[in-house]
C-alpha positions as CSV (number, residue, x, y, z in Angstrom):
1,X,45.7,-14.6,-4.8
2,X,43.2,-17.2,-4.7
3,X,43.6,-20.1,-2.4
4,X,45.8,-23.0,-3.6
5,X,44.5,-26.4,-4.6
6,X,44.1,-28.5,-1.6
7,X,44.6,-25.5,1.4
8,X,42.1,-24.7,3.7
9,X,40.0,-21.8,3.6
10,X,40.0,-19.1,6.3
11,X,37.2,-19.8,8.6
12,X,35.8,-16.8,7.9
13,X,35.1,-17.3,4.1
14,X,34.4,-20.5,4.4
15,X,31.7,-19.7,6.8
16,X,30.5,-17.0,4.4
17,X,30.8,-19.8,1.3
18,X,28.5,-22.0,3.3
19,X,26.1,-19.1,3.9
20,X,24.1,-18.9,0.7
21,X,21.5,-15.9,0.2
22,X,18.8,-18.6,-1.2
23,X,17.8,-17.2,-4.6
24,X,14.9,-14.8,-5.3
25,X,15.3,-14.1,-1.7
26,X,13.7,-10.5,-0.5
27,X,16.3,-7.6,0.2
28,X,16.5,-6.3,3.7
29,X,13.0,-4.7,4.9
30,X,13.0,-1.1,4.9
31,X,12.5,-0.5,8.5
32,X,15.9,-2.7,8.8
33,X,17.8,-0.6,6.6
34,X,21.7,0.3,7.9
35,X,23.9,3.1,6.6
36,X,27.0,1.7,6.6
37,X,28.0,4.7,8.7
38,X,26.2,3.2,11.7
39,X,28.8,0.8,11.7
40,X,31.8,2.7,11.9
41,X,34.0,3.9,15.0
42,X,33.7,7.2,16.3
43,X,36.3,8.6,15.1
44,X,35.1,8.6,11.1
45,X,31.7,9.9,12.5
46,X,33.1,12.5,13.5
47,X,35.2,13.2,10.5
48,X,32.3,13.0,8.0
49,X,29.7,15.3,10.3
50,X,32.3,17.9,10.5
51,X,32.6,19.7,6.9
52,X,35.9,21.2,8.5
53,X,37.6,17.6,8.6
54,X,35.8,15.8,6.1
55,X,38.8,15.1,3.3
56,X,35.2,15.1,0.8
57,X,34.2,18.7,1.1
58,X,37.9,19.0,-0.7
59,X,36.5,17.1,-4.0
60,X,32.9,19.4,-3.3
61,X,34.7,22.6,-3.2
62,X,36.4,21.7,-6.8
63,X,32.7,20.7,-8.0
64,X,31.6,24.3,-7.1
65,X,34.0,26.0,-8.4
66,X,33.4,24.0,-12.2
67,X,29.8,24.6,-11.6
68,X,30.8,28.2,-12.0
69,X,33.4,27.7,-15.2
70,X,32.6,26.9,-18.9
71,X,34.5,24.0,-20.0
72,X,34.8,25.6,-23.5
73,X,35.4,29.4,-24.0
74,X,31.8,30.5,-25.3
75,X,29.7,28.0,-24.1
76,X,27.6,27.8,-21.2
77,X,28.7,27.1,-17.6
78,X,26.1,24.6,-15.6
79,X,25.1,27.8,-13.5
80,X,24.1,29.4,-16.6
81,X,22.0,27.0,-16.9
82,X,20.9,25.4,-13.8
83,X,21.3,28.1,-11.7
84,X,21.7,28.0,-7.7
85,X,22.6,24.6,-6.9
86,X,21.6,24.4,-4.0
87,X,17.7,24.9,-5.4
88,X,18.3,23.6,-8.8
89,X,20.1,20.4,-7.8
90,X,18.1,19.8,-4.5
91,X,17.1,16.0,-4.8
92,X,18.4,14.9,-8.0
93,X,20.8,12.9,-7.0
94,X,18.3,11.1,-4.6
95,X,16.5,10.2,-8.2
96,X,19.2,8.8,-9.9
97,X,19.9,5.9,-12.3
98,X,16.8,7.2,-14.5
99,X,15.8,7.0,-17.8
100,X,17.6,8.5,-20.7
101,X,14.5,9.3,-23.4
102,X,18.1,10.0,-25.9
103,X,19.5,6.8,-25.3
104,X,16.4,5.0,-24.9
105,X,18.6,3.0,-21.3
106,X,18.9,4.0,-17.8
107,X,21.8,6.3,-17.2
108,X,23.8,7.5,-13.8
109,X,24.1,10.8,-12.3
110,X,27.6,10.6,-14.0
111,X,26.7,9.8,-17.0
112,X,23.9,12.3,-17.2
113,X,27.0,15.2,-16.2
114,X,28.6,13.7,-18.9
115,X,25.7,13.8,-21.2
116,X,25.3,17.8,-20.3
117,X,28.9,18.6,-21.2
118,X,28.9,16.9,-24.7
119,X,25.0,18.1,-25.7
120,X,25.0,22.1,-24.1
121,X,28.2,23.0,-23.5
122,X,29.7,21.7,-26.5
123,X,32.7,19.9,-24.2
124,X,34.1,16.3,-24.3
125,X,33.1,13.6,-21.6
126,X,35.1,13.7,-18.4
127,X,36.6,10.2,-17.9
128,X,35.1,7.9,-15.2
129,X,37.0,8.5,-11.7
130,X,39.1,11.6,-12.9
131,X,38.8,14.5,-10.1
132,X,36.9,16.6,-12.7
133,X,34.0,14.1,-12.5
134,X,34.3,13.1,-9.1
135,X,34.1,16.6,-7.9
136,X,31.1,17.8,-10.2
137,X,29.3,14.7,-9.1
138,X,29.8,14.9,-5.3
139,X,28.8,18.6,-5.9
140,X,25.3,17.9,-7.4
141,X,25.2,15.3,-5.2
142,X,25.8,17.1,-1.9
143,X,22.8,19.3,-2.6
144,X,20.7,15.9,-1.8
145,X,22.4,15.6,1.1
146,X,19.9,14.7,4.0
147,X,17.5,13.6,1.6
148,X,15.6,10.1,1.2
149,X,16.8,8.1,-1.7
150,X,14.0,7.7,-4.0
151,X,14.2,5.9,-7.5
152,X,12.2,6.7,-10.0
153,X,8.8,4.3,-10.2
154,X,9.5,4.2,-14.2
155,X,8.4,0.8,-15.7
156,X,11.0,1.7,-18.5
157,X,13.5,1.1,-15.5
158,X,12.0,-2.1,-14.4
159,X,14.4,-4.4,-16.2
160,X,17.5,-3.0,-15.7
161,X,16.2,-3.6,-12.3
162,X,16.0,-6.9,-12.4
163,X,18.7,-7.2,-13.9
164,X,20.5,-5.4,-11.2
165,X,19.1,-7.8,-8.6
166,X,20.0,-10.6,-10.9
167,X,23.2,-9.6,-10.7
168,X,23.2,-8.8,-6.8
169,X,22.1,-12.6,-5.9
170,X,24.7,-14.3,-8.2
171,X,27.3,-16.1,-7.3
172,X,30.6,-15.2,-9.4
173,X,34.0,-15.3,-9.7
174,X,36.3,-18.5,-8.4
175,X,35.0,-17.6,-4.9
176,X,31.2,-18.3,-5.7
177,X,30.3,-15.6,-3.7
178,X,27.0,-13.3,-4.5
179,X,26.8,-9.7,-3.3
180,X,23.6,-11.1,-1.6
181,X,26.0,-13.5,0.3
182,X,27.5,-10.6,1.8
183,X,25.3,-7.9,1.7
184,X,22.0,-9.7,2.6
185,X,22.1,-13.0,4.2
186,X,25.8,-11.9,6.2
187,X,25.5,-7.7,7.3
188,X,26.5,-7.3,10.8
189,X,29.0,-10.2,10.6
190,X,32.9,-10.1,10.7
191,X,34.8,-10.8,7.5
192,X,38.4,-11.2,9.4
193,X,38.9,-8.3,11.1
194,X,36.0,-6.0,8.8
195,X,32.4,-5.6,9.7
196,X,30.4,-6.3,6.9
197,X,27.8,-3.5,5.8
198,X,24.5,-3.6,4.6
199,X,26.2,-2.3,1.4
200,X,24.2,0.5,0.6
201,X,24.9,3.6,-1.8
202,X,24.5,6.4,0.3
203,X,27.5,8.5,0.1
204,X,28.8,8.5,-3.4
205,X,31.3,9.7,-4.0
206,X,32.9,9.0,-1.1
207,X,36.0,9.9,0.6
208,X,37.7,6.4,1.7
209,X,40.7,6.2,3.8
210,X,41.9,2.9,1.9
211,X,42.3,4.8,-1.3
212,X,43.7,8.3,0.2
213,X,40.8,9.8,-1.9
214,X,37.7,10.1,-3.8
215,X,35.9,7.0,-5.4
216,X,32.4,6.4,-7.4
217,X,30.2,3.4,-6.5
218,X,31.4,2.1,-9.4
219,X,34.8,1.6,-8.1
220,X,33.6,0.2,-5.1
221,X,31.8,-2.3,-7.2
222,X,34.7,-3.2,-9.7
223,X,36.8,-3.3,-6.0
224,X,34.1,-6.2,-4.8
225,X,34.3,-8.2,-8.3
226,X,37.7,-8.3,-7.6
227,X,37.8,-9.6,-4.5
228,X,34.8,-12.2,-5.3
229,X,37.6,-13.0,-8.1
230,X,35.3,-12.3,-10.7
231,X,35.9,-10.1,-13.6
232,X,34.6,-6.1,-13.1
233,X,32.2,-4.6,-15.2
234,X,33.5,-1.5,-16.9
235,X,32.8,2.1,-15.9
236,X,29.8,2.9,-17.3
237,X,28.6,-0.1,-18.4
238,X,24.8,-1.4,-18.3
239,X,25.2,-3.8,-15.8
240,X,26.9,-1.3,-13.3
241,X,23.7,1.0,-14.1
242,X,21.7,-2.1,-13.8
243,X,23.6,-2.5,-10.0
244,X,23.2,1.3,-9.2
245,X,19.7,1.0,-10.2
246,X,18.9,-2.1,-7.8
247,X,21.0,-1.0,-5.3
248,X,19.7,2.6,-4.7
249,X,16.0,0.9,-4.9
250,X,17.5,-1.4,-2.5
251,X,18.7,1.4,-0.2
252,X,15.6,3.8,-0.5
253,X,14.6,5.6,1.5
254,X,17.8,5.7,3.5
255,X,19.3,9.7,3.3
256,X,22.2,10.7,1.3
257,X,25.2,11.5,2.7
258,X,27.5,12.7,0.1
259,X,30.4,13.2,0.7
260,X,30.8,10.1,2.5
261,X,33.7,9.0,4.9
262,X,34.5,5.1,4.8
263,X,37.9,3.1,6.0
């Protein structure tokens, strides 16, 4: 619930509400760049280096086995197609939002699964944050894994871009706060009890421990809106590509670490 009329703030928002990210201001130097698993205990470390204990490789394991299974009887599988994986796949999710020459717009590694199923293999679209999707995703994905995120340099991308950013530096919601407030001007500082992060997309989908399961940047970002009391953008709409889009140029070239492990 927001705060009611005339009650203080927690210090620790307030502090954050004073602490504008001044507009047009430059995202966090490369050299400076943080994985938000930098900042976590020990203990989650350890849970997402070992593939034994990492609750993610669960949600891969699924993805492999659909790699292998046509989603309608007589149709292609996405090894039939693709092949290997682990060749065919290797980097692809370190070059995604790119552009869609069919749609003529930037489009997300999910989206371009999605786009797959309906054009080759004659199947409908798997619905945003089902395990189906989540699990084909942080398959492809986890053939990147260890790789440098690396956008496309496509000038057909450059103003979903900026819009991204544009969206990143604005203040929203009844809280006026920005992602930039947090993100940028505040990483490294204590939100309550949480350690902000530098915010960057490097292990979608993620396992996190908060949900008991798998989640899509996406979700993370409609989870954000929410608490900036602002309203979320839906699942697959252009201004989440537009974030994805700034947001892995944002993070390049820090490596992919799908699956993730977060609190």
């Amino acid at each position: 619930m927001p705060p009611r009329p005339g009650s203080p703030l927690p210090a620790a928002l307030a502090a954050l509400l004073l602490t504008a990210a001044p507009a047009g201001a430059e995202p966090i130097a490369p050299a400076d760049r943080r994985s938000g698993f930098d900042q976590m205990g020990p203990e989650i470390q350890a849970m997402q280096r070992d593939e034994g204990a990492n609750p993610g490789m669960l949600a891969v394991a699924d993805g492999a086995e659909l790699w292998t299974t046509p989603p309608v009887s007589g149709r292609p599988s996405c090894v039939g197609c693709h092949g290997e994986a682990s060749g065919s796949m290797r980097g692809v999710a370190a070059r995604y939002p790119a552009w869609d020459a069919r749609t003529a717009r930037p489009i997300d590694l999910q989206g371009r699964i999605n786009a797959c199923r309906r054009e080759h293999q004659g199947a409908e679209p798997v619905a945003y944050e089902s395990p189906d999707l989540l699990a084909l995703t942080a398959f492809v994905a986890g053939q990147s894994r260890g790789m440098p995120i690396a956008p496309p340099d496509d000038l057909r991308l450059a103003p979903a871009r900026a819009e991204g950013r544009a969206l990143f530096e604005a203040r929203q919601g009844q809280l006026g706060l920005s992602c930039a407030t947090c993100h940028d001007a505040n990483w490294g500082r204590r939100l309550g009890s949480a350690l902000i992060p530098q915010g960057h997309p490097t292990g979608y989908p993620l396992y996190r421990l908060e949900w008991q399961g798998m989640g899509s940047l996406q979700r993370r970002l409609r989870n954000c809106l929410t608490g900036m009391r602002a309203e979320p953008f839906g699942y697959g709409a252009p201004e989440s590509i537009a974030l994805e889009l700034y947001l892995a140029t944002r993070a390049a070239p820090l490596p992919l670490e799908t699956p993730a492990v977060r609190p």
